[in-house]
NUSEPA-451850 format. One line per 4 residues: number of its first residue (from 0); for each residue x, y, z of C-alpha. Coordinates in steps of 0.1 Angstrom, whole numbers, plus 5000, padded with zeros to 4 digits. Layout:
BEGIN
NUM = X Y Z ~ ...;
This chain:
BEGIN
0 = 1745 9195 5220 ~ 1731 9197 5185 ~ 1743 9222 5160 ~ 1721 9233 5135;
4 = 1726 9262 5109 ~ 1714 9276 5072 ~ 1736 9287 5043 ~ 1717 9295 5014;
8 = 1707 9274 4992 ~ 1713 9246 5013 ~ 1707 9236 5049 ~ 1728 9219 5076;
12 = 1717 9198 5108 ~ 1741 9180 5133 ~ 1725 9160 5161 ~ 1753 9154 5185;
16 = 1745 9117 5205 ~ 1785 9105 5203 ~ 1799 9031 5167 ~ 1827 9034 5148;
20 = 1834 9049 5110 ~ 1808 9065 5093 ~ 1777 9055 5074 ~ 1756 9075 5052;
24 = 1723 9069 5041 ~ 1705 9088 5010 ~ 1674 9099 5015 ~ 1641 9120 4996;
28 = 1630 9152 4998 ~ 1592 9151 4996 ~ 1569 9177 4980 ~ 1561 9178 5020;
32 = 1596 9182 5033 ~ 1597 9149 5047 ~ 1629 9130 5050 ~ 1618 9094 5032;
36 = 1645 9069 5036 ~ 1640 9032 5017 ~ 1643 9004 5043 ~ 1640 8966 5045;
40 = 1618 8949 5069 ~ 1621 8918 5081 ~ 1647 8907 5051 ~ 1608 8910 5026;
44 = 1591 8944 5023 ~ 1605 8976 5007 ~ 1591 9007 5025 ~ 1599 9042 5024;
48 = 1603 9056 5059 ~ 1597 9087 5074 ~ 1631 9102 5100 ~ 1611 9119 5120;
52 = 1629 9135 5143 ~ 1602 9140 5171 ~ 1597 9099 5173 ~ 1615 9074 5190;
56 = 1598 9044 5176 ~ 1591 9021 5142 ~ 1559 9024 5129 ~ 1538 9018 5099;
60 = 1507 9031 5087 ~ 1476 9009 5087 ~ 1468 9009 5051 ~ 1499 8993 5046;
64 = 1502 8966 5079 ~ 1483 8937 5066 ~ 1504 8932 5034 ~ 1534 8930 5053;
68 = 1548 8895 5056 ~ 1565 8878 5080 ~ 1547 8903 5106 ~ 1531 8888 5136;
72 = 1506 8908 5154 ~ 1500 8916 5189 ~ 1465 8923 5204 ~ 1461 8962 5204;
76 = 1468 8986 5235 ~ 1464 9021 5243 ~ 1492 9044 5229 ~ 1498 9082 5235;
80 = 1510 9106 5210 ~ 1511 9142 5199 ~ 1472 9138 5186 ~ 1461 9118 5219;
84 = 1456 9084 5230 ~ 1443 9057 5206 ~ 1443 9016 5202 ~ 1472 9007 5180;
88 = 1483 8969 5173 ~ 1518 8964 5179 ~ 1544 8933 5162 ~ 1575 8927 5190;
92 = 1608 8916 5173 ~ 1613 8926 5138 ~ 1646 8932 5115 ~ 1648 8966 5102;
96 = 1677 8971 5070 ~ 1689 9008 5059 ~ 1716 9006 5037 ~ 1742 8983 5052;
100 = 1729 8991 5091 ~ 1705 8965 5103 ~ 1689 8967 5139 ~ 1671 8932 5152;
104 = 1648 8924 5176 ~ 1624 8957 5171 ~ 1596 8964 5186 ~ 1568 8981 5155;
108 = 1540 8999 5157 ~ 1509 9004 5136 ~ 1501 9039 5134 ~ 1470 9059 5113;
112 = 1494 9084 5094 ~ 1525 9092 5086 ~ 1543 9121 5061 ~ 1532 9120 5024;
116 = 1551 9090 5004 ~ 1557 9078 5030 ~ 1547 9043 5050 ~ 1560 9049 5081;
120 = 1581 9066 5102 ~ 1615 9059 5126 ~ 1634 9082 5149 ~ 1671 9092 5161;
124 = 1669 9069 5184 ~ 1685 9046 5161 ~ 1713 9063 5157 ~ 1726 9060 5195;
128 = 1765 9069 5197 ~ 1763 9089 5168 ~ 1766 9126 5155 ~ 1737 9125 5131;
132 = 1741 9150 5100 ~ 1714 9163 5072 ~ 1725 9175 5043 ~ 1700 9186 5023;
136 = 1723 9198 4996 ~ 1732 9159 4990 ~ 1705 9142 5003 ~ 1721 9125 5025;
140 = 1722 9113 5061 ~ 1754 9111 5077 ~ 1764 9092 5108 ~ 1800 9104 5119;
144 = 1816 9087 5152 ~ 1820 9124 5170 ~ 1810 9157 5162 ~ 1826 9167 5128;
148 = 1840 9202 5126 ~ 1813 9231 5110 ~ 1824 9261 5090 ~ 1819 9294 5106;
152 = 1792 9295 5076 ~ 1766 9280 5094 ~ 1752 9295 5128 ~ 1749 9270 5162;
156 = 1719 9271 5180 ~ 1715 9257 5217 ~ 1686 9226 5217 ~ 1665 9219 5248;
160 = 1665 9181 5252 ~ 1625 9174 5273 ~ 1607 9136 5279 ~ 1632 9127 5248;
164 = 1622 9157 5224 ~ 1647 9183 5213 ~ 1633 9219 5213 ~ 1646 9255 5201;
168 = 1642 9284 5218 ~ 1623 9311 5205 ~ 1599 9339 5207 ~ 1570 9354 5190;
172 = 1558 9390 5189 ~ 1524 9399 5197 ~ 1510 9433 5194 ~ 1538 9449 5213;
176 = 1548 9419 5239 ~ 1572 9390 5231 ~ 1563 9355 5241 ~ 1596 9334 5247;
180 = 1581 9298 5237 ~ 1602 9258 5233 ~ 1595 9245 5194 ~ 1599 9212 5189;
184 = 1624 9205 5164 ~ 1605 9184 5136 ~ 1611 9173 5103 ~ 1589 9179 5079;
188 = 1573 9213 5075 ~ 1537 9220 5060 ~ 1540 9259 5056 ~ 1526 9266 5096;
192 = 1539 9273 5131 ~ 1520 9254 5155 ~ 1518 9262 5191 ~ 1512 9241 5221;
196 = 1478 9240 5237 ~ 1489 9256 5269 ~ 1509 9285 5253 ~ 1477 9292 5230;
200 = 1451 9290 5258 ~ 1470 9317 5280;
């Protein structure tokens, strides 16, 4: 269950997985609304990462791959994502560093883009056994052991969990008909709703 509410002017977001203690991680607020977090790779390179919350992989982007050090390479294979299928090389075991977390043995993935200012992206995923929160008053990621308590300030909203994506309900009004529709629950915002292919096409 992931809780998920608004109270002006800030913004709360719980993603309820359920480690021990609790970790928090700052993070900036792009121009783009993208969540850029500073990480460590491999123990050498600096990047600012993307969460992205409809990912469940490390990636960077290309124009930053071959100044990495202490990377190693794999021959390129076929990878789908939201924008199709594509050739993408990918490096097996690498050391990731966020604050005092550190994950080994991770598999990374050379992608073509990620969010403005930022050099790559990483999902929840790596925050298995946790009750993730966003507080975009602090800027700050939270990882609580359980669910924390929530003021009756903030509204909760039932997610769809599909293939590994979480999705809201909603519904859109055309004309004089409603369309009930699954959004995918995405950080980062560039001004736009976007609809799937198959809701558009009927």
């Amino acid at each position: 269950m992931v809780k998920f509410g608004s109270l002006l002017p800030g913004l709360l977001v719980l993603f309820s997985y359920s480690l021990v203690g609790q970790d928090t991680i700052p993070f900036r607020l792009t121009p783009h609304n993208n969540l850029a977090v500073q990480a460590v790779l491999n123990g050498t390179d600096t990047l600012d990462l993307m969460l992205h919350t409809a990912a469940n992989s490390l990636t960077v982007i290309s124009a930053v791959a071959d100044d990495l050090q202490q990377i190693t390479w794999e021959e390129e294979t076929e990878v789908n994502s939201w924008g199709g299928s594509s050739k993408a090389r990918f490096s097996k075991a690498n050391v990731l560093e966020i604050e005092n977390l550190r994950w080994d043995s991770l598999p990374l993935w050379e992608t073509a883009r990620s969010g403005p200012q930022t050099m790559g992206k990483f999902g929840l995923n790596l925050f298995s056994d946790r009750a993730v929160e966003i507080n975009f008053d602090e800027r700050l990621l939270i990882l609580h052991p359980n669910l924390p308590a929530v003021t009756e300030l903030y509204e909760k909203l039932p997610l769809v969990e599909k293939d590994g994506f979480f999705f809201l309900e909603g519904s859109s009004q055309i004309g004089e008909q409603n369309f009930p529709q699954l959004f995918l629950l995405h950080s980062g915002y560039g001004g736009t709703i976007l609809y799937d292919d198959n809701f558009v096409a009927t």
